[in-house]
N, C-alpha and C positions, 0 to 999 in steps of 0.2 A: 571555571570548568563548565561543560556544559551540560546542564543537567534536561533530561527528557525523561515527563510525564506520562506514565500509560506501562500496558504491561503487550510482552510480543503477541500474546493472540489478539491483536488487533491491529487497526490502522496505525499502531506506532510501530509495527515492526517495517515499515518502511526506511523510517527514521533510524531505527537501530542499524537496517544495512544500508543506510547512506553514511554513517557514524563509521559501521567497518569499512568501508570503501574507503575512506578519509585516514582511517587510521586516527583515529579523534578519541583522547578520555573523554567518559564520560559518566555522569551518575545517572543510575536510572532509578527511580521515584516508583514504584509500582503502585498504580490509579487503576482502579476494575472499574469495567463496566455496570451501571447502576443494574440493568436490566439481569444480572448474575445473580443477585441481592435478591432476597424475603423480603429482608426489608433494610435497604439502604442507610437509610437515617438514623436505625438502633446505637444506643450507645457503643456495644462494642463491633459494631460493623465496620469493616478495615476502610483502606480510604479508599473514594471510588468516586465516579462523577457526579455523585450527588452530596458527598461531603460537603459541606460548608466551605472549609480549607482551599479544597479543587477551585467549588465554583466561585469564589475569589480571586482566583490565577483564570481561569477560563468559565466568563458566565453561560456560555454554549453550553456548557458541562459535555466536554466530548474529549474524549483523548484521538491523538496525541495532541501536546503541548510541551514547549522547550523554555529553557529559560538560559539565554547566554550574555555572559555581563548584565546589562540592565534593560536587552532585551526582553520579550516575551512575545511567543510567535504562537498559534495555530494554524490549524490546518498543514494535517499532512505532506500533501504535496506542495504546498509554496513552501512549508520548510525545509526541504530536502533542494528543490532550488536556492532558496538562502541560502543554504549550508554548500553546496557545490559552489557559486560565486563568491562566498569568501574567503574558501577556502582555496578554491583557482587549482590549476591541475586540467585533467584532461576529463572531467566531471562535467566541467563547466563548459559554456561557448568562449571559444576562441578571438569573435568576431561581434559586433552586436547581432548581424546579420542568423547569427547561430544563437546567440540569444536569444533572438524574438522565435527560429524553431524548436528550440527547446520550450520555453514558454507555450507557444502553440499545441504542442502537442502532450503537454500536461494538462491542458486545459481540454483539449479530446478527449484525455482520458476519463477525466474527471465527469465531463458532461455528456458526452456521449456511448461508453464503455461503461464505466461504473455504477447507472443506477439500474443496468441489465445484473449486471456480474453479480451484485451485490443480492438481488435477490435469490439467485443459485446461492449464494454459500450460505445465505441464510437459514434457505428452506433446508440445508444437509444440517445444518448445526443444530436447527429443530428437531430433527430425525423428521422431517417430512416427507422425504424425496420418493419414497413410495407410495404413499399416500395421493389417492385421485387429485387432490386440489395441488398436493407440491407436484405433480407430473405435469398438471395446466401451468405452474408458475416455471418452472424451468424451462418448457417446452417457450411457452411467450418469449420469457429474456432470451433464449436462443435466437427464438424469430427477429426478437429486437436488436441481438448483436450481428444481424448478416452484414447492413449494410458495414458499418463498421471496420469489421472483420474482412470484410474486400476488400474494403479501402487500403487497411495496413498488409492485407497480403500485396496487394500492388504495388505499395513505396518501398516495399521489402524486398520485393525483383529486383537480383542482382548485389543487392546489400547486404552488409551483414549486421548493420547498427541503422536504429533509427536515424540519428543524426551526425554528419561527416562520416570516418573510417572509425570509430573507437564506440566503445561504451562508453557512454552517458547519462548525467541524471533523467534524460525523456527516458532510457532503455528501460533504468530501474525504477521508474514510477511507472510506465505500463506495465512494465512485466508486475508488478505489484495487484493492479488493477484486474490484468487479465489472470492471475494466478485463482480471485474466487471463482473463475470456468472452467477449471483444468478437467473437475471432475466429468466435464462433459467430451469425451476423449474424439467420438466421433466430430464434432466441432473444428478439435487443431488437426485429427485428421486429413479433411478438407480443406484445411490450411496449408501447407507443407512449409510455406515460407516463415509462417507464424514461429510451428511445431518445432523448428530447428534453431529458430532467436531465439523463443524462449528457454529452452533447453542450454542455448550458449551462458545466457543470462542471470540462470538458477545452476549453472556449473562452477559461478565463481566461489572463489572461499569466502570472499565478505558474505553472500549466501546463503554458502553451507557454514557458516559460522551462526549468523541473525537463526537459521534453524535449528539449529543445535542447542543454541540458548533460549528458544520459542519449545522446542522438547520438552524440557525441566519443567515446564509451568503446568502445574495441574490443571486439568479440564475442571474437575468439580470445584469449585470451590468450599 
């Protein structure tokens, strides 16, 4: 069975709605973020990426991390492509040709979307976002996401799925990526094309499931 590391408020809940999309058992491992912790390393501090244990399965010490047969994968997003290609279905590319676009634009997301987005959800998670210094850092990653954010408004012209007619592991690894910007609404405003995939995207039940099971987890620890 496949067991995945980490808990949903984090970069594993990708995983988790790639798992419901699949329709996949699976076990999940709940691994906190070290940076939640006093102090990590205390004898009864629950397990989290600075465990011992963890950083044994992954010395990154980051979640998520999967562990299927005698696999063991990180990183987020190349797991949710393993997991779509082996599992085949309409997740996956059809063609190499749609391979190498799905690929492609996991790796957009990753490098060029993600190290913006990520300091928005940052700064809200700190309770920053008011504060003069988180209104300079959002405002940046906004600046940082325009080009971006054209770019996918234009391949979106006419389309309703990043890649071929269907939903895809590209759809739900951006929409993943772009979901730490939502809070910047004026953003997907300007978007229209964005504002209505993602919306397609976050309307499915794998989704509203992966959310619904990200609810239940206490913010404090």
């Amino acid at each position: 069975m496949l067991t995945i590391y980490g808990v949903y408020r984090s970069r594993a809940s990708r995983v988790y709605w790639m798992a419901e999309e699949l329709g996949l058992e699976f076990r999940s491992v709940p691994v906190l973020q070290a940076r939640r912790l006093a102090d990590p390393l205390a004898e009864e501090a629950p397990l989290n990426t600075h465990s011992p244990d963890f950083e044994a399965l992954n010395p990154m010490a980051q979640i998520p991390s999967i562990r299927d047969g005698d696999l063991v994968l990180h990183e987020s997003l190349a797991i949710n492509l393993y997991l779509a290609r082996k599992h085949g279905g309409p997740l996956t590319g059809q063609t190499v040709e749609e391979d190498g676009l799905l690929t492609m634009w996991t790796i957009w997301a990753a490098s060029q979307v993600e190290p913006h987005s990520v300091k928005i959800v940052l700064t809200y998670d700190n309770e920053l976002e008011n504060s003069e210094d988180g209104k300079q850092t959002i405002a940046a990653a906004c600046y940082g996401l325009r080009r971006p954010f054209a770019a996918l408004e234009s391949h979106l012209g006419g389309r309703q799925w990043i890649v071929g007619d269907r939903f895809t592991v590209a759809d739900l690894n951006i929409a993943e990526v772009l979901r730490y910007a939502q809070t910047e609404r004026d953003l997907f405003d300007a978007h229209p094309n964005i504002k209505a995939w993602i919306e397609r995207c976050q309307a499915r039940p794998a989704y509203k499931a992966m959310q619904a099971a990200r609810a239940k987890e206490p913010i404090e620890v």
